[in-house]
N, CA, C and O of each residue as an XYZ file, in Angstrom:
328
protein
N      23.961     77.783      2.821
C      23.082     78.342      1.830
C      23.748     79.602      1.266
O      24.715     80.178      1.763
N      23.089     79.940      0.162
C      23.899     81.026     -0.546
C      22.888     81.803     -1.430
O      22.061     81.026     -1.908
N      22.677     83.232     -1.835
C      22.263     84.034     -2.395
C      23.362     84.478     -3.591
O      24.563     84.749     -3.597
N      22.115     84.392     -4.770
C      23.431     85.220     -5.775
C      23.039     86.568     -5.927
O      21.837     86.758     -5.747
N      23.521     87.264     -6.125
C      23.728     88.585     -6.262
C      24.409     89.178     -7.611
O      23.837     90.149     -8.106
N      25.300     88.803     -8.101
C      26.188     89.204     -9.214
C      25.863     90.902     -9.864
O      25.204     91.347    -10.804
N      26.773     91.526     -8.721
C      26.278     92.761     -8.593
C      27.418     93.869     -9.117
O      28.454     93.551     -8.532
N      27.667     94.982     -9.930
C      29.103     95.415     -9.777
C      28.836     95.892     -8.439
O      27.760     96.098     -7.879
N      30.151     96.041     -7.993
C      30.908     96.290     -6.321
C      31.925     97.501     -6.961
O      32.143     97.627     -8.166
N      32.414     98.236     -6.047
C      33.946     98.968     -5.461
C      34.665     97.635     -4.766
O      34.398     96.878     -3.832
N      35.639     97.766     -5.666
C      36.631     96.971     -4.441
C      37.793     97.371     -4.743
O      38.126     97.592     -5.907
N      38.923     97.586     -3.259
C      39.906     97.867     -3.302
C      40.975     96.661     -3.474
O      40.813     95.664     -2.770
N      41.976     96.707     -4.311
C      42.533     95.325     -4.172
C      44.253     95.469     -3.651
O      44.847     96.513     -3.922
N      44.776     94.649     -3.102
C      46.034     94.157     -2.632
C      46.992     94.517     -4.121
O      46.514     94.531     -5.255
N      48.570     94.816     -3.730
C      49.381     94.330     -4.703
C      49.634     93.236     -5.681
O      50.165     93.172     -6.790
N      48.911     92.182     -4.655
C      48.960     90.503     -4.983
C      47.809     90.611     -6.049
O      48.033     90.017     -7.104
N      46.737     91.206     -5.949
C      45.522     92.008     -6.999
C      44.393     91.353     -6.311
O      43.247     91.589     -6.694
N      44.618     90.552     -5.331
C      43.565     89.984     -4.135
C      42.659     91.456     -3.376
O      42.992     92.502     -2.819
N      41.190     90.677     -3.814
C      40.396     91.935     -2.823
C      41.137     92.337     -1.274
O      41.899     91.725     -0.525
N      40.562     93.533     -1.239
C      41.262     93.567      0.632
C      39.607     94.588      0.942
O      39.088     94.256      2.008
N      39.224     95.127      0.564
C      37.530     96.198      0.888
C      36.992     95.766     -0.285
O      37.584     95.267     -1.242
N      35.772     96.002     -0.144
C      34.564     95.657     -1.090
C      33.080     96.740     -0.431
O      32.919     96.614      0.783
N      32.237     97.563     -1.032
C      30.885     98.133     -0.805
C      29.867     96.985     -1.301
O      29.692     96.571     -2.447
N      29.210     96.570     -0.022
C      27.836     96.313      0.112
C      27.186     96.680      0.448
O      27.287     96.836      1.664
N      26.131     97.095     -0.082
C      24.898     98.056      0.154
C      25.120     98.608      1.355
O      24.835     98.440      2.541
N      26.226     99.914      0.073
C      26.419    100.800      1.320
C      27.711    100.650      2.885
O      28.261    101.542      3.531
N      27.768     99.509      2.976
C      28.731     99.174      4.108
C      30.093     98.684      2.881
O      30.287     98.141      1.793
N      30.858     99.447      4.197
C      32.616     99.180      3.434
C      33.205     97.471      4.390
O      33.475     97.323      5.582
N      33.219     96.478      3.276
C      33.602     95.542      4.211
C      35.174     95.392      4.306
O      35.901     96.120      3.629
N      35.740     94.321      5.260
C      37.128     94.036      5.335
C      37.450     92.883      5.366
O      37.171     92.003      6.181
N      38.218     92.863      4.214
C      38.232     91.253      3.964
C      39.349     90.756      5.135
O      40.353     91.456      5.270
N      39.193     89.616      5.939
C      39.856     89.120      6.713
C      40.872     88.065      6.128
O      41.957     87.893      6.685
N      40.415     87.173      4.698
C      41.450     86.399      4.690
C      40.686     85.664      3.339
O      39.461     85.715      3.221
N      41.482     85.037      2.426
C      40.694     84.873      1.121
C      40.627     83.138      1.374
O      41.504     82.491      1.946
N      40.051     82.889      1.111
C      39.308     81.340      1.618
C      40.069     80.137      0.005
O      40.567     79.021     -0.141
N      39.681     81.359     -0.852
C      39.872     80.406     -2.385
C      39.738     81.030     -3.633
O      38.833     81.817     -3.911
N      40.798     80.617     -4.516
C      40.819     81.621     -5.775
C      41.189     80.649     -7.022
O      41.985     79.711     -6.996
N      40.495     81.057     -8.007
C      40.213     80.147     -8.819
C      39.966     81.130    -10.467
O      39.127     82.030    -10.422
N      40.511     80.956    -11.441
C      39.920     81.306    -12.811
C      39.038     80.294    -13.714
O      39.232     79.153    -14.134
N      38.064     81.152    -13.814
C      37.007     80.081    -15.209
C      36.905     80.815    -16.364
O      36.200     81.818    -16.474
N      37.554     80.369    -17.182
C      37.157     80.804    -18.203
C      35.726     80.833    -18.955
O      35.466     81.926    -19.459
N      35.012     80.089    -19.074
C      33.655     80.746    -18.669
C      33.069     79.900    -20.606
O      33.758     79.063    -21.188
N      32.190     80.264    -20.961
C      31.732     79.646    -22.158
C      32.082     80.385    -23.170
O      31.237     81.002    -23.819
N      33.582     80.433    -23.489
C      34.033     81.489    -24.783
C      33.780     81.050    -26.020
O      34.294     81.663    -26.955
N      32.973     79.949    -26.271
C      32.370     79.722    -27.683
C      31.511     80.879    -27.561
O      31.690     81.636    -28.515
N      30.547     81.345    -26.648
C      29.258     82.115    -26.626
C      30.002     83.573    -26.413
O      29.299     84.582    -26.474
N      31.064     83.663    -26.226
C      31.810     85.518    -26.152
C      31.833     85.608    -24.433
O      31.866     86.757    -23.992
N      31.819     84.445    -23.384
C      31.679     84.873    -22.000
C      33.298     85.256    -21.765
O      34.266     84.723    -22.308
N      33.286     86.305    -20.825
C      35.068     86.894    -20.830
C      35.865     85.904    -19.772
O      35.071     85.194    -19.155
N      37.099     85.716    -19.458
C      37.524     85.105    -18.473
C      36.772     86.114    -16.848
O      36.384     87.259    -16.616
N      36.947     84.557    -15.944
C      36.640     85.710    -14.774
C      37.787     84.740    -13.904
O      38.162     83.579    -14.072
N      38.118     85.707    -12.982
C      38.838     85.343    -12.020
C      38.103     85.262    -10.800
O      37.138     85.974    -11.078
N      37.928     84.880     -9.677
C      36.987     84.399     -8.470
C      37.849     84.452     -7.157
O      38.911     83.892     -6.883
N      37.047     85.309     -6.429
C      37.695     84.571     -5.025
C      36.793     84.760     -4.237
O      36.012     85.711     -4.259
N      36.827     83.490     -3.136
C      35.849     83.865     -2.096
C      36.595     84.229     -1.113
O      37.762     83.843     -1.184
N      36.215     85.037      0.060
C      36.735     85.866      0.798
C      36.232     85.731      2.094
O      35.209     85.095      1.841
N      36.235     85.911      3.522
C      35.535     86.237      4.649
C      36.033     87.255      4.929
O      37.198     87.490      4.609
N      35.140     88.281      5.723
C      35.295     89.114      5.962
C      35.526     89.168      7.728
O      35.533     88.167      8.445
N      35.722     90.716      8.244
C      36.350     91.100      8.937
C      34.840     90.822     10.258
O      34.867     90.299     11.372
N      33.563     91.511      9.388
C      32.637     91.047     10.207
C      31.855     89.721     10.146
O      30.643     89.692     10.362
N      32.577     88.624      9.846
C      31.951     87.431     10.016
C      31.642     86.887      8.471
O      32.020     85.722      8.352
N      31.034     87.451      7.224
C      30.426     86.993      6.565
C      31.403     86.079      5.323
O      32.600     85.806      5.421
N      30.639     85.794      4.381
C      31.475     84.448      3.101
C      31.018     85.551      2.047
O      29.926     86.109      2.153
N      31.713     85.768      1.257
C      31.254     86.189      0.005
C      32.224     85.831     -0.936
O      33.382     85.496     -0.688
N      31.457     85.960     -2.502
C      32.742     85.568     -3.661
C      32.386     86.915     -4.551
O      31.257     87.330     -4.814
N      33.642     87.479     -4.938
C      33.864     88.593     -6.044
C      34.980     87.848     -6.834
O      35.946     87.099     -6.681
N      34.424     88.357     -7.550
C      34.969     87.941     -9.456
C      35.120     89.289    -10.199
O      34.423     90.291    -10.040
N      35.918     89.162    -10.842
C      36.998     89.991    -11.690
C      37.243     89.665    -12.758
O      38.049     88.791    -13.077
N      36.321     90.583    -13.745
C      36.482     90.310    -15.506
C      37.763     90.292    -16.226
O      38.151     91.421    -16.527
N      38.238     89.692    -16.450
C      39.670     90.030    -17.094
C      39.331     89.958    -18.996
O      38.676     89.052    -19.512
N      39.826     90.883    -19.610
C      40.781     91.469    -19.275
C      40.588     93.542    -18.539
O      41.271     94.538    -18.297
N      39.690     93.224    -18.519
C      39.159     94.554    -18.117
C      38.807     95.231    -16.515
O      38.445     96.386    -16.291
N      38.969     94.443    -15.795
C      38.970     94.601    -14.359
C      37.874     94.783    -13.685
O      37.962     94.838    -12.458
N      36.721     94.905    -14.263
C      35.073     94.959    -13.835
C      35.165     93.967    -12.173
O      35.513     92.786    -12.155
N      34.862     94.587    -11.180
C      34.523     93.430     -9.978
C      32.972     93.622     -9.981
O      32.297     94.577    -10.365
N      32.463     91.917     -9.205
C      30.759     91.978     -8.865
C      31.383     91.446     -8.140
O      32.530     91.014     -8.029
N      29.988     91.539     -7.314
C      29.722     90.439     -5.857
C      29.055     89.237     -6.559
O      28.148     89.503     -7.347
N      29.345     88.141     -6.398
C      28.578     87.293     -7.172
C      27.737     86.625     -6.157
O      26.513     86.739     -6.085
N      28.488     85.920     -5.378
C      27.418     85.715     -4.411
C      27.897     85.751     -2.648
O      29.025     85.804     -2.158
N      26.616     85.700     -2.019
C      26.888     85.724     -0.523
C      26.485     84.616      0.407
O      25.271     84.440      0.503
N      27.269     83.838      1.107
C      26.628     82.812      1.544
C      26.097     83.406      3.293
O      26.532     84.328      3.982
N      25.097     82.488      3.516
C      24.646     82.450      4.921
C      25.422     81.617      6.005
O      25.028     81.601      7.171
């Protein structure tokens, strides 16, 4: 199961430009290892921007996906799974 959220976040990112920390309410997480990364370009007839995606697990157990507006670098949490 999964909750969306699509929230802006802090996130710190890797050289590779892969998340490595992210703030969730308040807690600094650690990403343990990126699960899957993917770009959608998204519905650019309607003006939607590219986003870039990755889902991530973290250091304490959890799934989450942050996405990254390109060309502008905006991160959200988009969503969190259970």
């Amino acid at each position: 199961m999964s909750r969306l959220i699509n929230r802006p976040v802090a996130v710190a990112a890797g050289p590779d430009g892969a998340p490595r920390t992210f703030q969730y309410q308040g807690v600094l997480l650690q990403v343990s290892r990126v699960l899957d990364h993917w770009l959608e370009t998204g519905r650019w007839w309607e003006g939607e921007r590219e986003r870039e995606t990755y889902r991530v697990a973290t250091a304490a157990g959890g799934v989450y996906e942050l996405t990254r507006e390109v060309p502008d670098g905006a991160w959200f949490l988009y969503k969190a799974y259970d």
